[in-house]
C-alpha positions in Angstrom: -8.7 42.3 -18.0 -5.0 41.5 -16.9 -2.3 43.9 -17.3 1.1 43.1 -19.1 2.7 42.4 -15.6 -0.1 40.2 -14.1 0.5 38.2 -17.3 4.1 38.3 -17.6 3.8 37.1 -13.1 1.6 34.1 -14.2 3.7 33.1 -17.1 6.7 32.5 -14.8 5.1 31.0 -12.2 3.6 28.3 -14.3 7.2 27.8 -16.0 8.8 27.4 -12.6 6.1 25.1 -11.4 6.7 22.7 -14.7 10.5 22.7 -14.0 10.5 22.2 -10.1 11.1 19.1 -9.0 8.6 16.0 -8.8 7.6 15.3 -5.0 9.2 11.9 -3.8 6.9 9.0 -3.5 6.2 8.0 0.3 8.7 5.5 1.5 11.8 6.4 -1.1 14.1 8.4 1.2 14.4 5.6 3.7 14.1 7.4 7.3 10.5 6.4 7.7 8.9 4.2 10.2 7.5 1.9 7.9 8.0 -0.2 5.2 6.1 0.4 1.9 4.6 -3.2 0.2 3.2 -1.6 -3.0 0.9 -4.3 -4.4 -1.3 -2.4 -7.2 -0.4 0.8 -9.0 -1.7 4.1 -6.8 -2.8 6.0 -10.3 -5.8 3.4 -11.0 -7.5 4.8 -7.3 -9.5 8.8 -6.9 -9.3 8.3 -2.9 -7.2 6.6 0.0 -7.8 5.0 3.6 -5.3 4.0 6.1 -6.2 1.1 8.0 -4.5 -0.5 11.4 -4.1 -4.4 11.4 -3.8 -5.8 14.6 -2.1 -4.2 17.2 -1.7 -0.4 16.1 1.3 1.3 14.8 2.6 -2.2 13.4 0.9 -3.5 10.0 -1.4 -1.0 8.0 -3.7 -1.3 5.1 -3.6 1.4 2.4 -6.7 1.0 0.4 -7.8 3.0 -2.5 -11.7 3.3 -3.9 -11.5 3.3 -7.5 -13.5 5.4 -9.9 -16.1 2.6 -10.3 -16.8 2.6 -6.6 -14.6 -0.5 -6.1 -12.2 -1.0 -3.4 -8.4 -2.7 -3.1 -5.5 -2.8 -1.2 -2.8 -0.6 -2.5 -0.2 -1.1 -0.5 0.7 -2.9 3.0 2.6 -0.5 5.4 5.2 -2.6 8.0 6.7 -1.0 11.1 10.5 -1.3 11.0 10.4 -3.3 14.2 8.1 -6.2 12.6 10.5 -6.9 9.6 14.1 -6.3 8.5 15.8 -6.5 5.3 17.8 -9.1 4.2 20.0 -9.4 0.4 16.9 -7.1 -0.6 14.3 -8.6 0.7 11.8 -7.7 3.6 11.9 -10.6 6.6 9.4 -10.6 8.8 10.3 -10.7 12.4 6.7 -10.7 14.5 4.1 -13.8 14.0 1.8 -10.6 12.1 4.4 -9.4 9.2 5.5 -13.1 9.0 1.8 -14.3 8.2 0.9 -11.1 5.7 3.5 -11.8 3.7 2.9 -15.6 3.5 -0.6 -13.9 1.6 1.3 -12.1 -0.5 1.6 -14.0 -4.6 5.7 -13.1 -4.1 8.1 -12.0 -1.8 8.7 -8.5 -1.7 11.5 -7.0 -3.5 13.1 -3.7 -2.7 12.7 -0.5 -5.1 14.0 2.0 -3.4 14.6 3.3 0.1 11.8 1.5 2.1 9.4 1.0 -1.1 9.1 -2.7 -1.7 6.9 -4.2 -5.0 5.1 -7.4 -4.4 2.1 -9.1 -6.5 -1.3 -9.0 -4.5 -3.0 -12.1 -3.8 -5.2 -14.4 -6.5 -8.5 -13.5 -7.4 -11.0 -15.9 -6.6 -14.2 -16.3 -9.3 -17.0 -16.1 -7.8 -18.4 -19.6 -8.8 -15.6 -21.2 -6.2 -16.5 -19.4 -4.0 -17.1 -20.5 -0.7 -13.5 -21.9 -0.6 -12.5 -24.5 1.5 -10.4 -22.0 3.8 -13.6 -19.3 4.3 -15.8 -22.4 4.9 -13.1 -23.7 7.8 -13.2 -20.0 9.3 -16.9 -19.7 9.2 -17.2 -22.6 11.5 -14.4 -21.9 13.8 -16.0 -18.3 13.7 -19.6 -19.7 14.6 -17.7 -21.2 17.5 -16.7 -18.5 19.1 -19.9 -16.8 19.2 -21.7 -20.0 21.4 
C-alpha cells in the first residue's frame, strides 16, 4: 500500500515528465555528420537497422521492420562530405550521393537543420516484374561470375 508521500512523489514526477520537453528528432540541430533523407514516416516501423552503402561512413540505409514483418527504407543518411546544400536543396558531390538521389521520386527538400523530406521510389506490381533494368543487371551480373 503506498503512503501519502510515495503518492504525492509519483504524482509530480509524472506531471513533470508530461511538461518536459519533446526530444529533438535526429538530424534537426544541424551539427551532425550526416544528412537525414526521410523517405517514409518513422511511426509506421516497431524496429530499426543501420546499413553502410558502399564505402563506409558515406551513404547509409535506415530501414525499419514493420509490424507485419515487412521491411522499407526509412530514411537515407549522407555524409556532409558527399553532398552540400544549395537554395535548400541537397547536391550531391561524389558519383554515390549523386546516383541515390537520381533513385529518389523527388529531390530532397530541406525541413530543418540537416532533415531533408523526399518521396521513396515507385512501387513495382509484381506482374511487371522482371523489369527491363533487373533483367539487364542479371546478365551483366551472370557475367561476372564466369
Amino acid at each position: 500500500m503506498a503512503t501519502q508521500r510515495q503518492s504525492q512523489t509519483a504524482n509530480k514526477k509524472s506531471a513533470s515528465k508530461s511538461q518536459g520537453s519533446k526530444r529533438q528528432k535526429p538530424g534537426s540541430g544541424g551539427q551532425g555528420n550526416y544528412y537525414h533523407i526521410e523517405v517514409r514516416d518513422g511511426g509506421d516501423f516497431e524496429t530499426f537497422r543501420t546499413q553502410d552503402v558502399g564505402d563506409p561512413g558515406h551513404l547509409q540505409r535506415v530501414s525499419g521492420k514493420r509490424a507485419s514483418g515487412s521491411w522499407a527504407t526509412v530514411k537515407w543518411l549522407i555524409g556532409k562530405e558527399d553532398a552540400h546544400v544549395e537554395d535548400g536543396k541537397l547536391v550531391g558531390d561524389t558519383k554515390d550521393a549523386k546516383d541515390l538521389l537520381k533513385k529518389l521520386r523527388t529531390r530532397p527538400v530541406k525541413i530543418r537543420g540537416d532533415r531533408f523530406e523526399a518521396k521513396p521510389r515507385c512501387n513495382v506490381p509484381e506482374r511487371s516484374k522482371p523489369t527491363a533494368a533487373q533483367t539487364r543487371a542479371g546478365r551483366q551480373n551472370s557475367r561476372k561470375k564466369s
